[in-house]
Steps between C-alpha positions, in 0.01 A plus 500: 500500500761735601507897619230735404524898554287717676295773339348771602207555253160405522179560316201696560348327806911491679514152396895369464572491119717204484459148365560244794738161367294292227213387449612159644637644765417792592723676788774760446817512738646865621816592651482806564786779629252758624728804465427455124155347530199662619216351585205730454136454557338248276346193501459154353245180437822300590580403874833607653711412723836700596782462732769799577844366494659784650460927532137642685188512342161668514210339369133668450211247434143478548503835685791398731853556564764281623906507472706183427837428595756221304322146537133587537250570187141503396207331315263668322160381350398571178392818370636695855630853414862513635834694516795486729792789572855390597619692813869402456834531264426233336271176476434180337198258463369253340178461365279209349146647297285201386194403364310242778510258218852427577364346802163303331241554224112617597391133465689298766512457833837722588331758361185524690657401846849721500436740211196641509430562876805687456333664187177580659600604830381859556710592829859301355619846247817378598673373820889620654698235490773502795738220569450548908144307394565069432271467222577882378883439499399102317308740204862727473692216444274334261485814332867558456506084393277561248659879363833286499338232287335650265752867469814248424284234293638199702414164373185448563406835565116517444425193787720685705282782508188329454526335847669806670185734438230195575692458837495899537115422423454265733650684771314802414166332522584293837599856640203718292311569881788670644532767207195670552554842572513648198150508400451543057121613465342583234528918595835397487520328184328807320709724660812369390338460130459934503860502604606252229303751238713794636822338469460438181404826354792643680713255313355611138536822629746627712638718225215729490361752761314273797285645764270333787185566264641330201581177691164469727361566131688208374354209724158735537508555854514825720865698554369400925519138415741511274722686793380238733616217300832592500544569827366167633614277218868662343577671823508862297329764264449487183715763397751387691482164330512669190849688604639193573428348182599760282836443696537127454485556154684761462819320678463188245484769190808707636703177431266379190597857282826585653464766169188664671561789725399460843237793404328367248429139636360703810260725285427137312409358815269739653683772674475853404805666734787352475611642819205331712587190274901486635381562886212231455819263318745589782259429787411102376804438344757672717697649191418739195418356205784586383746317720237160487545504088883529562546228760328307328532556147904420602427182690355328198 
């Protein structure tokens, strides 16, 4: 099977555009060095299961917040809206993303007694997996067995992993009751849809002049909602999430044109003064734009 890479765009609903393995086997593999990976919100039909091999994480997730250290990790159910933040130097994880298929087909038993109570389980949106828990710490190293498998495409790679995730499964189910506190109702659900609808319009169009009007407008709900939202669910405003955008992509096309001026990818990317654009650059990044392009234009 070997590596995938991460992305970072989605389409209109937030959804993760990115094929998962083959249709055979479908389940991609990530190793991923999180100073030059970010992880922003989106969200998948795929199950996932990640472990952080060293550096500090923090993870947002059904409306919650939690930091991870080296050796602990996550699952998260399909279609949960998801991001995570690393709070070190530097960080590393691996990540598995797979269809439940990997694990059994719709029309056999595996399926409907590990898979889909998993599947259909309204308070599991995902569960923190620490090794200071037996069966939690059982589900890391399973996970890292089957990353190792299936990333390095050891002989016999695919029953490798196949057994590691219908343990996870199993384990998961026979420990369901004591991951209840994270309740996935239906107000939830549709929340999380309006905030999928925003995302994505702020993807198509980050380059053009957003206000809070325009993006209530774009998932049809009220600029109080909308402001709502975001605070309970991605921890911010929407303006501010829109700042932070315009700066993620604005680091990746500083070292994409190195024959652009620093100026004119910033007007390209939203920002009308270029002096508000450096102090807003300087404050996340902790250089000027200037100095990030050189660093790391030379270190290529």
């Amino acid at each position: 099977m070997g590596l995938s890479y991460s992305t970072d765009k989605t389409d209109e609903t937030g959804k993760e555009l990115l094929t998962y393995g083959t249709p055979d086997f479908p389940i991609a593999f990530f190793d991923d060095d999180l100073t030059k990976v970010k992880v922003p919100w989106h969200w998948h039909n795929e199950l996932e299961l990640l472990v952080i091999l060293s550096g500090e994480v923090s993870v947002f997730i059904a409306g919650c917040e939690f930091n991870l250290k080296a050796g602990e990790g996550y699952f998260a159910n399909s279609g949960i809206l998801h991001s995570s933040e690393l709070h070190s130097k530097t960080g590393w994880q691996h990540c598995m993303v797979f269809n439940p298929r990997v694990i059994a087909t719709p029309d056999d038993i595996i399926w409907n007694n590990y898979v889909l109570p998993i599947l259909s389980k309204d308070n599991l949106p995902f569960i923190k997996l620490s090794p200071e828990i037996p069966w939690q710490k059982e589900v890391l190293f399973l996970s890292e067995k089957a990353w190792l498998a299936g990333a390095n495409e050891k002989t016999d790679y695919a029953l490798t992993v196949r057994f590691a995730l219908s343990q996870i499964s199993s384990l998961i189910i026979h420990n369901i009751d004591t991951e209840t506190e994270h309740p996935f109702t239906s107000k939830t659900q549709r929340d999380e849809l309006r905030i999928k609808k925003t995302l994505y319009y702020i993807e198509t169009h980050y380059r053009e002049q957003i206000t809070i009007d325009i993006i209530a407008a774009s998932a049809g709900i009220s600029v109080s909602t909308l402001l709502r939202l975001y605070h309970d669910i991605l921890h911010t405003t929407p303006i501010q999430y829109v700042l932070q955008y315009r700066l993620e992509q604005i680091r990746e096309e500083l070292l994409l044109y190195p024959d652009s001026s620093i100026s004119e990818i910033a007007y390209s990317c939203g920002f009308n003064d270029i002096s508000y654009f450096n102090r807003c650059f300087l404050k996340k990044y902790g250089c000027t734009p200037s100095t990030f392009r050189s660093e790391h234009c030379d270190s290529k």
